[in-house]
TIGU-961560 format. One record per residue (C-alpha): residue number from 1; residue in one letter; x, y, z. Coordinates in steps of 0.001 Angstrom, whole numbers, plus 500000, padded with zeros to 6 digits. Each point is the difference from the previous one (the first is absolute). Layout:
N
[node NUM,'A',[X,Y,Z]]
...
This chain:
202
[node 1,'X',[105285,169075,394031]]
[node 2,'X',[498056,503005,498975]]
[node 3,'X',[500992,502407,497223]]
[node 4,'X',[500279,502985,502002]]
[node 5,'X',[503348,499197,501128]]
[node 6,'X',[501535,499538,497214]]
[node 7,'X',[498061,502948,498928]]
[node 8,'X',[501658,502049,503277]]
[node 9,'X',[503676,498307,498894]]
[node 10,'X',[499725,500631,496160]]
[node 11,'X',[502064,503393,500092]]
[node 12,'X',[503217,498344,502128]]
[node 13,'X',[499994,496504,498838]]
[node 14,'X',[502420,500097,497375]]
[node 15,'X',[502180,502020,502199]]
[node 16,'X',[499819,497271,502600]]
[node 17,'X',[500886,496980,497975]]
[node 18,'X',[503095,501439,499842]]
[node 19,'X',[501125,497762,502919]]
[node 20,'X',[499571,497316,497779]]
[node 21,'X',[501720,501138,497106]]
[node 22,'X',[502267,497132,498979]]
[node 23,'X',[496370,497908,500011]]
[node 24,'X',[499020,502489,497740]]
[node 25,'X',[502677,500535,497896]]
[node 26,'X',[499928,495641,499489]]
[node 27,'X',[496058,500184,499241]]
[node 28,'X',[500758,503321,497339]]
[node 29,'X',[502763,498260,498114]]
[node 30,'X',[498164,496154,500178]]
[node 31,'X',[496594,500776,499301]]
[node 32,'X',[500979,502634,497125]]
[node 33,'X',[502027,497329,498839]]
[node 34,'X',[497276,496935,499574]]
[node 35,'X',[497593,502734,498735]]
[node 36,'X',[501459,501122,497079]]
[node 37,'X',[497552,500608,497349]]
[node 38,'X',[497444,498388,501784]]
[node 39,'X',[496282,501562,500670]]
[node 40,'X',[500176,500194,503867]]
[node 41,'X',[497580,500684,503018]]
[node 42,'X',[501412,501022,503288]]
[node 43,'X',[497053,499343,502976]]
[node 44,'X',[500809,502327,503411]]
[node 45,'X',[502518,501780,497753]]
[node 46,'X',[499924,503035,503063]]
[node 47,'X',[501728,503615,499055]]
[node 48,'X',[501094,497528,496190]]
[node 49,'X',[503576,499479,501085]]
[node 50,'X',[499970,496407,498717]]
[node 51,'X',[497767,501140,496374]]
[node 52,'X',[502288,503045,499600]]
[node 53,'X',[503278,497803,499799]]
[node 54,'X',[498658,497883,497971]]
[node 55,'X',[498093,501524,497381]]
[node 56,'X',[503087,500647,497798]]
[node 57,'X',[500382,496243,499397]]
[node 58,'X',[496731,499411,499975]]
[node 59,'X',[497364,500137,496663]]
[node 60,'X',[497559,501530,502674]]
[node 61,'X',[499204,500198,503350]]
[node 62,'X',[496481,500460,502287]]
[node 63,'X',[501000,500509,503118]]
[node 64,'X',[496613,499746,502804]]
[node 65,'X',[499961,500884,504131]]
[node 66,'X',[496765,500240,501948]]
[node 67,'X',[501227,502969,501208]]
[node 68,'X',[498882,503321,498351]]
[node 69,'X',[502178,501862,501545]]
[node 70,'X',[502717,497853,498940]]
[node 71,'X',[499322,500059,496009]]
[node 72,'X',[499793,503890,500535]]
[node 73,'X',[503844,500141,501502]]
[node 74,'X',[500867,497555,497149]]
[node 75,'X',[498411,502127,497210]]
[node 76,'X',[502538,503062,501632]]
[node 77,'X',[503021,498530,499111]]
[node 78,'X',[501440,499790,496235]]
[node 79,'X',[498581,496752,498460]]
[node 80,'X',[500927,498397,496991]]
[node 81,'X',[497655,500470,497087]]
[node 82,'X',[499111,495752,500420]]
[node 83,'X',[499034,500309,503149]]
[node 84,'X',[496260,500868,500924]]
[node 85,'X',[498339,500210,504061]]
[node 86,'X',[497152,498774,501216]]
[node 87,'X',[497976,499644,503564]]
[node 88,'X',[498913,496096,499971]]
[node 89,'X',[498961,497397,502327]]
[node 90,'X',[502426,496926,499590]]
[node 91,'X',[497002,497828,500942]]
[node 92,'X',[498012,501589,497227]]
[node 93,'X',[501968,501006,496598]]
[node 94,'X',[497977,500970,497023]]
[node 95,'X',[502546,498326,497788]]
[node 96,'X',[498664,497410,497283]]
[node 97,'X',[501761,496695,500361]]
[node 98,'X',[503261,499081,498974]]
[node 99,'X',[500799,504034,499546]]
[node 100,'X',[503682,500073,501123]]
[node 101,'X',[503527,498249,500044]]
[node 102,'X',[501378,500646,503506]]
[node 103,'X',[497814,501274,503007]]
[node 104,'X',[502110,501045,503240]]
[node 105,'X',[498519,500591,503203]]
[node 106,'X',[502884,500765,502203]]
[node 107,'X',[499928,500321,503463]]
[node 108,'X',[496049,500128,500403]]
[node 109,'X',[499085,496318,500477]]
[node 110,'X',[500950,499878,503798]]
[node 111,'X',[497895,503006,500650]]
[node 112,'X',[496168,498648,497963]]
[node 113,'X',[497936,498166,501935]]
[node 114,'X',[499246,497766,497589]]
[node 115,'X',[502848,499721,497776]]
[node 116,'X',[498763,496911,498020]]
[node 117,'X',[497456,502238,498458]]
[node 118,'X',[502600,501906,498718]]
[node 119,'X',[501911,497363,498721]]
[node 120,'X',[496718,498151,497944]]
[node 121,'X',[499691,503919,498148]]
[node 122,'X',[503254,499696,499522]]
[node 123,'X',[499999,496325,498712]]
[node 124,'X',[496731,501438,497905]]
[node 125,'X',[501721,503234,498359]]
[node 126,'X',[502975,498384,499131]]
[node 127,'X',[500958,498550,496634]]
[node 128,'X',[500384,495509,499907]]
[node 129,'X',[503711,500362,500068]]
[node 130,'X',[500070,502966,502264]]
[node 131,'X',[502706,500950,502584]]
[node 132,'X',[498945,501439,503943]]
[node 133,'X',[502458,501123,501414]]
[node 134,'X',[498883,500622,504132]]
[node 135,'X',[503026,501784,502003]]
[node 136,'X',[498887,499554,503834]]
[node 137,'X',[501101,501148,503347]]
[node 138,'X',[501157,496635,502245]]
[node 139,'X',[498831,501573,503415]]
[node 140,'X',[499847,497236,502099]]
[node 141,'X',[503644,500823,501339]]
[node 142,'X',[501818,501135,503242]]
[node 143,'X',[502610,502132,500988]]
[node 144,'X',[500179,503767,498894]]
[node 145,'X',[497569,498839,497127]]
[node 146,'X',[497065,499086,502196]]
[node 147,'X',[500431,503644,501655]]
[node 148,'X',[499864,501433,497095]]
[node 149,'X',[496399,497480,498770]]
[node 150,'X',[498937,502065,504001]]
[node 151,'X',[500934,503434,498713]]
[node 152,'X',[497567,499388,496957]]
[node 153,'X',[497816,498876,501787]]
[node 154,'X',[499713,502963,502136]]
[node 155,'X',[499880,502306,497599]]
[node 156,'X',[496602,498261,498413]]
[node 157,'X',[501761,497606,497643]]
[node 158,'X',[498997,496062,501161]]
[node 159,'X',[500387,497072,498012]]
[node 160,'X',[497145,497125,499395]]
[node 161,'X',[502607,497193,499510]]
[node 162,'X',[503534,499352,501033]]
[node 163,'X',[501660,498013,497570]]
[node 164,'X',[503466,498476,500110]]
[node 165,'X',[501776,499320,496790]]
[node 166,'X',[498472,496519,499563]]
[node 167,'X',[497002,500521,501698]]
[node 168,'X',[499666,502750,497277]]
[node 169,'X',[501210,498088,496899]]
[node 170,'X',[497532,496666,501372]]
[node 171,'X',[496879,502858,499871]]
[node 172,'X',[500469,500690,496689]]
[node 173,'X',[500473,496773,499009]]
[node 174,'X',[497039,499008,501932]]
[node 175,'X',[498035,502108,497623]]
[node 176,'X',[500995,498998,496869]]
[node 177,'X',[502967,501693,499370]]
[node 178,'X',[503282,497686,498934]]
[node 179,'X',[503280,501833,501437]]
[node 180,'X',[502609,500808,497271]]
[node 181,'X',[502449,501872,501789]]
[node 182,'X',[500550,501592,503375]]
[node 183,'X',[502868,501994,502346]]
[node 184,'X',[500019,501574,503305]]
[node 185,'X',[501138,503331,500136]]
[node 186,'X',[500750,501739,503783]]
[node 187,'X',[499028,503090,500640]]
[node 188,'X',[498551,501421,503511]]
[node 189,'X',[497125,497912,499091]]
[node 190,'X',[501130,496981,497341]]
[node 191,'X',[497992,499445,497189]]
[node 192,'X',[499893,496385,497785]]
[node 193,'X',[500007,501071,496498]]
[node 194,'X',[497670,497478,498038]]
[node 195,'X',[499511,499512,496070]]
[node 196,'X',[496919,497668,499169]]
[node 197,'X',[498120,497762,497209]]
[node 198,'X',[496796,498727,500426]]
[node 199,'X',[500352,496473,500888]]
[node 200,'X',[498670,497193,498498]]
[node 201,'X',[497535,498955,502930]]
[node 202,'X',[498004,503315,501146]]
C-alpha cells in the first residue's frame, strides 16, 4: 500500500481510532505494562499513540512509520522526554543487531506486502531473549465487520492478507516466532493481541 495514504490520513487518524477505544485502551495498559524499563522500538507506530503511552514505563522508546507525514503529526503532540521519531522502512532498519528488548508492530502486518521481511529485521534488531509483541486486525469476518473491512476499502485503505486468529498466530509461528501469549479483543474490527519469543527452530 503506498505511503501517500497514510500520508493523506496522518492528521485524523488518531481521531478515528477512537471507535476502537477499548482495543486501545487494552494495548496502552498491556504493552506499557511488559515494557517497563525496557529499550523499545515501535515499527508503523502512525500519529505515536502506542510510543506515547508507553514511554513512561519504558527506559526508551524509537518509535518508526514510513509515513512522513505521520512522524510530523507525532512530533506535534507532547512526547515524553524517552521517546524519539523517526521515518523508517520496516523492511530496512539501520539498527545494529540485537539493539532492543521489545519491538511492536501493531496493526501494520496485514497491510505489507511482504510481511516476513519485516519480521526477519525484526528477528535481526532484536536482543536473543527479546519480546515482539504484533497486535493485528482479524479481517477475514462477516456481518457489520466485513462492511466496515468495504468502507476501508473504499476510502483507499486495502489489506494484503486476511488473517483469522489462528491463521495469524500459525504465520508467525511459521516464521520463527514461538507464541507466548495471545487474546482476542472485539472491536468494529477485532484484533488478536500476540506476545512472542524467538523459537527454537527459525
Amino acid at each position: 500500500m503506498s505511503k501517500n495514504i497514510w500520508n493523506f490520513f496522518a492528521p485524523v487518524y488518531e481521531f478515528s481510532m477512537r471507535v476502537q477505544k477499548d482495543i486501545y485502551s487494552y494495548l496502552y495498559e498491556r504493552i506499557g505494562e511488559v515494557a517497563k524499563g525496557k529499550v523499545v522500538l515501535e515499527l508503523a507506530t502512525g500519529p505515536g499513540m502506542i510510543a506515547r503511552h508507553i514511554a513512561p514505563a519504558a527506559k526508551s522508546v524509537v518509535a518508526t512509520d514510513l509515513a512522513p507525514k505521520m512522524i510530523e503529526t507525532a512530533l506535534k503532540a507532547k512526547n515524553p522526554e524517552n521517546l524519539s521519531f523517526e521515518v523508517a522502512d520496516a523492511t530496512s532498519l539501520r539498527f545494529e543487531d540485537n539493539s532492543f528488548d521489545v519491538v511492536v508492530i501493531a496493526n501494520a502486518l496485514h497491510i505489507i506486502p511482504n510481511p516476513e521481511k519485516v519480521l526477519a529485521e525484526i528477528r535481526r534488531v532484536l536482543k536473543d531473549d527479546g519480546l515482539l509483541i504484533a497486535p493485528n486486525y482479524l479481517l477475514n469476518v462477516g456481518g457489520m465487520k466485513n462492511l466496515w473491512k468495504k468502507i476501508l476499502n473504499l476510502i483507499g485503505i486495502r489489506f494484503a492478507h486476511e488473517w483469522t486468529a489462528n491463521e495469524f498466530k500459525a504465520f508467525l509461528e511459521s516464521n520463527g516466532w514461538s507464541i507466548k501469549m495471545d487474546r482476542v479483543i472485539e472491536g468494529r474490527i477485532d484484533l488478536i493481541y500476540v506476545e512472542c519469543k524467538r523459537s527454537s527452530v527459525s
